[in-house]
Wavefront OBJ file of the C-alpha trace (Angstrom):
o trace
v -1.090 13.203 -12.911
v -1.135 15.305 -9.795
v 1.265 15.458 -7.279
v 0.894 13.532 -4.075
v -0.299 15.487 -0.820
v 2.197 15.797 1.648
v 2.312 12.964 4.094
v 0.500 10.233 1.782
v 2.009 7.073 0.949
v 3.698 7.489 -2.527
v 6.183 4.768 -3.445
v 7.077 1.426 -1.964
v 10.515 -0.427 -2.353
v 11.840 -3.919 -1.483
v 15.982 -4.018 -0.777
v 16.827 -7.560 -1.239
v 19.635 -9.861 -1.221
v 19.162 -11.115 -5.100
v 17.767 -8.647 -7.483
v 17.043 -11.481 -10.037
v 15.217 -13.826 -7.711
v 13.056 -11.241 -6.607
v 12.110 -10.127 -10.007
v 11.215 -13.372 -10.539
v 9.189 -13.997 -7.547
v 7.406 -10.712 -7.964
v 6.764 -11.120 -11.373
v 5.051 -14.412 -11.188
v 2.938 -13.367 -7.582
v 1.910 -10.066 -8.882
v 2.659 -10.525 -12.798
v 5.192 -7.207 -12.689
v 7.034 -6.712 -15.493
v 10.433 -4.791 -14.946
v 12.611 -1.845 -16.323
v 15.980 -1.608 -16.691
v 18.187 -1.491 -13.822
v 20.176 1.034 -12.829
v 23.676 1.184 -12.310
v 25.833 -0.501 -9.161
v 26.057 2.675 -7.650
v 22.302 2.547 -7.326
v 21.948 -0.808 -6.207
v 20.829 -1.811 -9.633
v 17.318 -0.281 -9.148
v 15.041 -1.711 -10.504
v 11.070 -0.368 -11.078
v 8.171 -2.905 -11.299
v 5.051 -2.046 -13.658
v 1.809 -3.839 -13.511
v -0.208 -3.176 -16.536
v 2.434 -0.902 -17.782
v 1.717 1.435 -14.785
v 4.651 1.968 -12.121
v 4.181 0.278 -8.704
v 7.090 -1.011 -6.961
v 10.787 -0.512 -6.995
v 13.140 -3.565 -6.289
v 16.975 -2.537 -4.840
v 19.770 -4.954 -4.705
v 21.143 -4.639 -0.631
v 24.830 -3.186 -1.075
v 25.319 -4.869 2.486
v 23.998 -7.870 3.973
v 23.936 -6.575 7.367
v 21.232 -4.704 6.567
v 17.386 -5.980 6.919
v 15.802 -7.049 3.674
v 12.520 -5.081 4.366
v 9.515 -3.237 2.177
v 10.045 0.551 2.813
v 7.024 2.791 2.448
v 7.880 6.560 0.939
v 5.815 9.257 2.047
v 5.275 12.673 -0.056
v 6.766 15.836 1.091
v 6.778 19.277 -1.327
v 9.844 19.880 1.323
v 12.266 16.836 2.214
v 14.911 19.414 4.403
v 11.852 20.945 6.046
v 10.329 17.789 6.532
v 13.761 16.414 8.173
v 13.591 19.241 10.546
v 10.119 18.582 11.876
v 10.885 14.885 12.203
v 14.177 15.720 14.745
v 12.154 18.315 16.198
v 9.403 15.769 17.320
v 11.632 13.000 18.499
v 12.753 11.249 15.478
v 15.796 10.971 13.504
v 17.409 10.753 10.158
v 18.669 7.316 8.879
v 19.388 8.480 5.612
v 19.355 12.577 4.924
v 17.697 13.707 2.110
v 19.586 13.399 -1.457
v 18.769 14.101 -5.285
v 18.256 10.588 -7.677
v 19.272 12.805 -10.898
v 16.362 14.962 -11.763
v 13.597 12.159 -10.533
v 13.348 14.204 -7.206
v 14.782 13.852 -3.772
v 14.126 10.483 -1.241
v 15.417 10.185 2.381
v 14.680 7.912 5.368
v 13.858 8.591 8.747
v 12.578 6.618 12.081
v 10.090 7.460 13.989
v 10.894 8.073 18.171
v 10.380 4.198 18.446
v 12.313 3.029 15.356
v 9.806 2.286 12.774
v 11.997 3.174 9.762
v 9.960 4.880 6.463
v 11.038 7.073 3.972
v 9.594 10.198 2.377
v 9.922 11.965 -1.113
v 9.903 15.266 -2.477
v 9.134 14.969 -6.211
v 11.097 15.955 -9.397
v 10.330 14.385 -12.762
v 8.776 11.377 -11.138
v 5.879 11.649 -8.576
v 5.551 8.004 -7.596
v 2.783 5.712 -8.167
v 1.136 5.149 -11.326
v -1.269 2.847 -9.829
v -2.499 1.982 -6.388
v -5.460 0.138 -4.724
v -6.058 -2.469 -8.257
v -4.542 -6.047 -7.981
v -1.202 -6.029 -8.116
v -0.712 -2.889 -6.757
v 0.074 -1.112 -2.890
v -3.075 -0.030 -1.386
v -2.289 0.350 2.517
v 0.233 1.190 4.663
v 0.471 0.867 8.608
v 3.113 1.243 11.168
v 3.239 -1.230 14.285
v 4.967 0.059 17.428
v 5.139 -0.643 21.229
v 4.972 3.172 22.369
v 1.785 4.530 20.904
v 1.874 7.360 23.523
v 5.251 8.724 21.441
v 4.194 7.640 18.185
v 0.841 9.233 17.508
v 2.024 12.693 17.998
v 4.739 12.356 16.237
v 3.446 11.283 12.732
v 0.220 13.920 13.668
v 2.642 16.447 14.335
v 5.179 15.767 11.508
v 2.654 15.251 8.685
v -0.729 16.778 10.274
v -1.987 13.492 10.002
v -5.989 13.360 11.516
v -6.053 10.657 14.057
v -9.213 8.388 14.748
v -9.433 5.547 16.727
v -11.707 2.362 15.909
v -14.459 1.579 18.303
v -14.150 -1.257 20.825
v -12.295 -3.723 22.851
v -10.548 -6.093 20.059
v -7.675 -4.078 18.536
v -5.591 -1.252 19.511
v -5.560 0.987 15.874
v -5.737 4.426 15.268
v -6.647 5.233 11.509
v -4.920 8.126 10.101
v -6.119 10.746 7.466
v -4.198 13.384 5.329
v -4.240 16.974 7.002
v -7.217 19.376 6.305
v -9.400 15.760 5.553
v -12.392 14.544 8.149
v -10.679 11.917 9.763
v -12.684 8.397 9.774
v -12.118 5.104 7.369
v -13.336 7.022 4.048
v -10.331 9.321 3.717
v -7.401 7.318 5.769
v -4.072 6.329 3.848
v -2.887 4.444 6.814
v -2.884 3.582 10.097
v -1.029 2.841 13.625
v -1.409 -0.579 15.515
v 0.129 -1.709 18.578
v 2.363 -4.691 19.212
v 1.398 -6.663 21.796
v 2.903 -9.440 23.903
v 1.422 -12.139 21.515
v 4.271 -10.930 19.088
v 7.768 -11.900 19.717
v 9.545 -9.598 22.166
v 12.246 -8.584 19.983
v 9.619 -7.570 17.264
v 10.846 -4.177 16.498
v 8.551 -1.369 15.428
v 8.194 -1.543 11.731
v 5.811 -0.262 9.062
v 3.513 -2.885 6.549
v 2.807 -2.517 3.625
v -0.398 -4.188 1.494
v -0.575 -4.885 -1.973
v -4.549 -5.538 -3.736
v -5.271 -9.021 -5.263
v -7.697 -10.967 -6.656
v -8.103 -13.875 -4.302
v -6.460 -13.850 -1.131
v -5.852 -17.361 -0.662
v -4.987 -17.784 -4.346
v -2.046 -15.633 -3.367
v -0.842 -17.072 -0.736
v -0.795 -20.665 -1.915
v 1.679 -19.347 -4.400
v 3.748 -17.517 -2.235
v 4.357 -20.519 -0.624
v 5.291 -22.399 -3.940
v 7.651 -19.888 -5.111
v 9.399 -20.453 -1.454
v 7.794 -17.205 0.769
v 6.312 -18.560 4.087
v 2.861 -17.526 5.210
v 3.017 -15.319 8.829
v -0.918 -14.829 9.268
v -2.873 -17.153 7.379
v -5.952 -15.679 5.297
v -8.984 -14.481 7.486
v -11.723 -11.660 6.402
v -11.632 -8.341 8.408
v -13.714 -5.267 7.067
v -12.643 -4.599 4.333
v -12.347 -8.141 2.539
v -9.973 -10.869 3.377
v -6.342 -10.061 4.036
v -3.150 -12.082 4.948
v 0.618 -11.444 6.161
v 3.539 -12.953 3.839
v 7.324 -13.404 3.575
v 9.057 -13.586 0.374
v 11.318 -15.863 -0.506
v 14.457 -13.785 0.821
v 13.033 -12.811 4.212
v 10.901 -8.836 2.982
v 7.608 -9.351 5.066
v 4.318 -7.690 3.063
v 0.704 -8.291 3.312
v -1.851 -8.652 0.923
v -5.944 -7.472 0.583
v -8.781 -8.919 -1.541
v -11.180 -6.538 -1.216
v -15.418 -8.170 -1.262
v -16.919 -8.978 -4.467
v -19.213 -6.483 -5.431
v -23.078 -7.526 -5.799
v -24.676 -6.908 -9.168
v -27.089 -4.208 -9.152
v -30.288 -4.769 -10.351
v -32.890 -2.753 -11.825
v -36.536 -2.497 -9.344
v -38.940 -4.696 -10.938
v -41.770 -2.610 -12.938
v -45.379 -2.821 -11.136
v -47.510 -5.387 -12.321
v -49.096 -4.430 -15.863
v -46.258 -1.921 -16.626
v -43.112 -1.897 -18.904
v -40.531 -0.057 -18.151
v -39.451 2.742 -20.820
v -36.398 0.637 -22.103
v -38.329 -2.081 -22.453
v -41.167 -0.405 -24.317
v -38.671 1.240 -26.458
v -36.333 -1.986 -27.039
v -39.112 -4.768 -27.452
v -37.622 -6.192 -24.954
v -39.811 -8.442 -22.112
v -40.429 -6.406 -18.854
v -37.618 -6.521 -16.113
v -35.448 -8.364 -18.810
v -31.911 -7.192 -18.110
v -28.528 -8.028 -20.445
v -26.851 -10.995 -19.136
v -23.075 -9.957 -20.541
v -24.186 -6.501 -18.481
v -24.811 -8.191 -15.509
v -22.162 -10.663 -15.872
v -19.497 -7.554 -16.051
v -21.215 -5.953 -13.217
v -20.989 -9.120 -10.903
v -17.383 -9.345 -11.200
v -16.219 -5.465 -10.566
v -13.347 -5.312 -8.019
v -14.688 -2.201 -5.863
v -10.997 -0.841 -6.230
v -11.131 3.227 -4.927
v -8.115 4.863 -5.995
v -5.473 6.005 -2.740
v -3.332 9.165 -3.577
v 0.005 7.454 -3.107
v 3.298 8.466 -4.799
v 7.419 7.971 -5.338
v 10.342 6.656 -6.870
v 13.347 6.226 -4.536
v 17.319 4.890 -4.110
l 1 2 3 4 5 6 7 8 9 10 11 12 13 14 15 16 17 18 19 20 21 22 23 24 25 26 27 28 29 30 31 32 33 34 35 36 37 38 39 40 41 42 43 44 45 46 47 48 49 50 51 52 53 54 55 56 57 58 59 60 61 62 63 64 65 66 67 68 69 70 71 72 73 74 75 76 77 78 79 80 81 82 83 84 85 86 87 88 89 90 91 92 93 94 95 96 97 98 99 100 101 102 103 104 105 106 107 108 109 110 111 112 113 114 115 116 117 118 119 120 121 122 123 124 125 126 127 128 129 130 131 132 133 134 135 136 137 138 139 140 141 142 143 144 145 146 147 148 149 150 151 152 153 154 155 156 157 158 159 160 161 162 163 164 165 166 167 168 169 170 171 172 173 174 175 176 177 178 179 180 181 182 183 184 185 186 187 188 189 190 191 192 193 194 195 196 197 198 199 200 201 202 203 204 205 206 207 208 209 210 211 212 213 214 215 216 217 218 219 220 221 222 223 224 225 226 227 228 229 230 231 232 233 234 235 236 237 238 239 240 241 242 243 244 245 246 247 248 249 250 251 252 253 254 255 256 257 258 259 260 261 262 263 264 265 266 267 268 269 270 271 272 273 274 275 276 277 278 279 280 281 282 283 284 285 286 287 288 289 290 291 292 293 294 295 296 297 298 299 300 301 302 303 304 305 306 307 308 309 310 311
């Protein structure tokens, strides 16, 4: 596997209160299974497979004062050089960068509003095994209250191509990897605004989606295993998405992307046959119904480069 370009989304963590009960919320909303933990001194970190492919990470919080949040790791060939661009443009360094053994190097940073994320500069491990398949991340975007600082700063930092979406409804600015055409086929994230129908002390903050299978399937059981539901399921674009707490506080959203529609074959003009069928026997325009059957129920699931492992 490749490494991850610089400034695409490349590893995703949870810090949580209780290791154990998030394992075992994860596990049965996603069906993750887990490695073994870490030492203390590592928060007993954890990774999360789906499929046997490496997704997720899951960190026990070493103090309760701080927030039990999904953190979002972007790439970096560079993590001191990338720490200097981010002070230079009006950020700052939460956490500068350090070596996890010979897995690579992580850090965390803020952006000039707050939005906290993390980046990673690559070693053994490059990050995601999998991405954009149920039970997997897929998205990432950040929501802050000062656009006007925030834009420039990730476009400067990672050379990220900005593009707005058309009309009146929503305030978001996609964002594509540098050197890419900017527009909704190449973005690995994007930037939307909090507005005054959030709470005021909403502070800015990145979200992170994970793919599934049915949307409201989801988050029935998130509810059942004790999460809350923040923005019920509705359909957008790209399929039907909703916004979900766990069951220790770590807010997440998830994405069923649209069926796809079985494609089917143009039927031959009258008093013709087409070639398979003259060749098979088989009766014009006949098609295989176990063909059909698989095609009907393909997940359109287009791989995002994405990659990390972090704490």
């Amino acid at each position: 596997m490749d490494a991850f370009a610089e400034g695409t989304p490349c590893w995703v963590d949870v810090s949580l209160p209780d290791l154990e009960a998030g394992k075992r919320f994860y596990g049965e909303l996603f069906g993750w299974t887990f490695g073994r933990a870490r030492g203390m001194e590592d928060g007993h970190y954890t990774l999360a497979f789906s499929g046997g492919k490496r997704v997720a990470g899951l960190v026990a919080k070493r103090d309760g004062r701080m927030p039990t949040v999904w953190t979002i790791y972007f790439a970096t060939p560079d993590a001191d050089a990338l720490s200097e661009r981010i002070r230079r443009a009006g950020g700052q360094m939460v956490r500068e960068p350090m070596a996890v053994g010979r897995f690579g190097v992580m850090a965390l940073a803020a952006d000039p509003a707050g939005a906290v994320f993390g980046f990673w500069q690559a070693g053994e491990d490059l990050g995601f095994e999998k991405t954009g398949l149920p039970g997997s991340f897929c998205w990432t975007e950040v929501y802050t209250r000062d656009k006007e600082r925030v834009d420039p700063f990730y476009e400067t930092v990672f050379g990220f191509r900005g593009r707005d979406l058309p009309g009146d409804g929503v305030d978001f600015r996609l964002w594509s990897p540098a050197g890419s055409e900017p527009g909704a086929d190449s973005a690995i994230g994007g930037r939307s605004v909090i507005t005054d129908a959030f709470p005021a002390e909403l502070p800015g903050h990145f979200l992170s989606y994970f793919s599934v299978d049915d949307c409201d399937e989801t988050a029935e059981t998130v509810v059942r295993l004790g999460g809350r539901i923040t923005a019920p399921p509705f359909d957008i674009d790209y399929g039907r998405m909703a916004g979900l707490l766990d069951n220790q506080g770590a807010y997440f959203a998830v994405l069923a992307e649209p069926k796809r529609e079985p494609e089917r074959e143009p039927e031959p003009a009258a008093g013709e046959e087409s070639a398979a069928g003259r060749e098979s026997g088989a009766e014009p325009g006949a098609e295989s119904g176990a063909a059909e059957g698989a095609t009907a129920a393909a997940e359109p699931a287009p791989e995002r480069e994405a990659g990390q492992e972090s704490t």
